[in-house]
VMD Tcl script that draws the C-alpha trace (Angstrom):
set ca {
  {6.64 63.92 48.97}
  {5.26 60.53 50.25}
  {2.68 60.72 47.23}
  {5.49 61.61 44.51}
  {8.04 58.25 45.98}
  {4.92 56.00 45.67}
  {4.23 57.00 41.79}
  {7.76 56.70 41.07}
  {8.43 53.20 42.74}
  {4.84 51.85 42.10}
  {4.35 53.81 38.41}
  {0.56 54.29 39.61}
  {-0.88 57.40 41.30}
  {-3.52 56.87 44.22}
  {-6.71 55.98 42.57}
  {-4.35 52.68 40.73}
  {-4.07 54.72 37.13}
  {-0.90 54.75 35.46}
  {1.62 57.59 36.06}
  {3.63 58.29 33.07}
  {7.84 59.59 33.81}
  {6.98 63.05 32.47}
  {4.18 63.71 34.97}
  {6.07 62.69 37.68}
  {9.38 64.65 36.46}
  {7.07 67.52 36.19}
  {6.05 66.78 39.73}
  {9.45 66.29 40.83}
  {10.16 69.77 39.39}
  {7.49 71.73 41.10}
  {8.42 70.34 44.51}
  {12.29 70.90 44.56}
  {12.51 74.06 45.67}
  {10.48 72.83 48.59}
  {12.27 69.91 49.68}
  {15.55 69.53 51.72}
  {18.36 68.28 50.11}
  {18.48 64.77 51.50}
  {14.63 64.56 50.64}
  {16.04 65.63 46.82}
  {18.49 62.93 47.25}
  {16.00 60.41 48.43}
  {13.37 61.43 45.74}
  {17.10 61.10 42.81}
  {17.56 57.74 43.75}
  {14.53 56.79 43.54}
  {14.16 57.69 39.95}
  {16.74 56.91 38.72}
  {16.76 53.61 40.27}
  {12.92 52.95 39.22}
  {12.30 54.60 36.25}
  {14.22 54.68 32.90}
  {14.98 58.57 32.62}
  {17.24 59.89 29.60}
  {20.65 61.24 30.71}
  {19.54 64.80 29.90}
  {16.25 64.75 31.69}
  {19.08 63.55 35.28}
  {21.34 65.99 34.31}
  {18.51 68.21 34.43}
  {16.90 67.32 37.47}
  {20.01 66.98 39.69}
  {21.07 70.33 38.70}
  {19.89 71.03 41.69}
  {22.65 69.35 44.44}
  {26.07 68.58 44.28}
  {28.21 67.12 42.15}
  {29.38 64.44 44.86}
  {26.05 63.34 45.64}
  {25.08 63.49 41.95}
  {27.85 61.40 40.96}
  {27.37 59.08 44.06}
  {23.39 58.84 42.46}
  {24.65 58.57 38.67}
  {26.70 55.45 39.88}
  {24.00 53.33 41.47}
  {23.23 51.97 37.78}
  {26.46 49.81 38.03}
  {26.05 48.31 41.63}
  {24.37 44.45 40.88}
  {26.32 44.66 37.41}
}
mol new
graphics top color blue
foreach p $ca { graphics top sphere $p radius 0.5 }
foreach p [lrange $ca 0 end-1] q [lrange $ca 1 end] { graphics top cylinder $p $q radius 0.2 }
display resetview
C-alpha cells in the first residue's frame, strides 16, 4: 500500500519513471479487496486530492465504502476554495 500512496502523491513509481492515473487506478483496483476500509479511505483521499480523476472513474472507485465517508472524500475539493 506504501508503494501505491507514493505513485499517487509523487506521480513516479520506484525506479523515478512516470506513473500514469490509469496504472495506478488499476492498481488501486486490484488491492481493494485487500485493504481495510480506513486504508481505502486513506488511499481515496489521496487521489482524489493528488491526481485529477474524472467523476466516473471516483464514483467508481469509492463504490466500495460508504456514502458518508464518500461524500466526506468528494468534498475535500472545496476546502482552500
Amino acid at each position: 500500500m506504501i508503494e501505491l500512496e507514493q505513485e499517487i502523491v509523487t506521480g513516479l513509481n520506484n525506479n523515478g519513471e512516470e506513473v500514469k492515473n490509469k496504472e495506478i487506478l488499476a492498481k488501486f483496483a486490484k488491492m481493494i479487496t485487500k485493504i481495510s476500509e480506513d486504508e481505502k479511505v486513506r488511499l481515496m483521499l489521496a487521489l482524489h486530492s493528488c491526481l485529477d480523476i474524472s467523476e466516473k472513474d471516483f464514483n467508481i472507485i469509492s463504490d466500495k465504502i460508504d456514502n458518508e465517508k464518500k461524500r466526506a472524500i468528494y468534498n475535500m475539493e472545496w476546502l482552500g476554495k
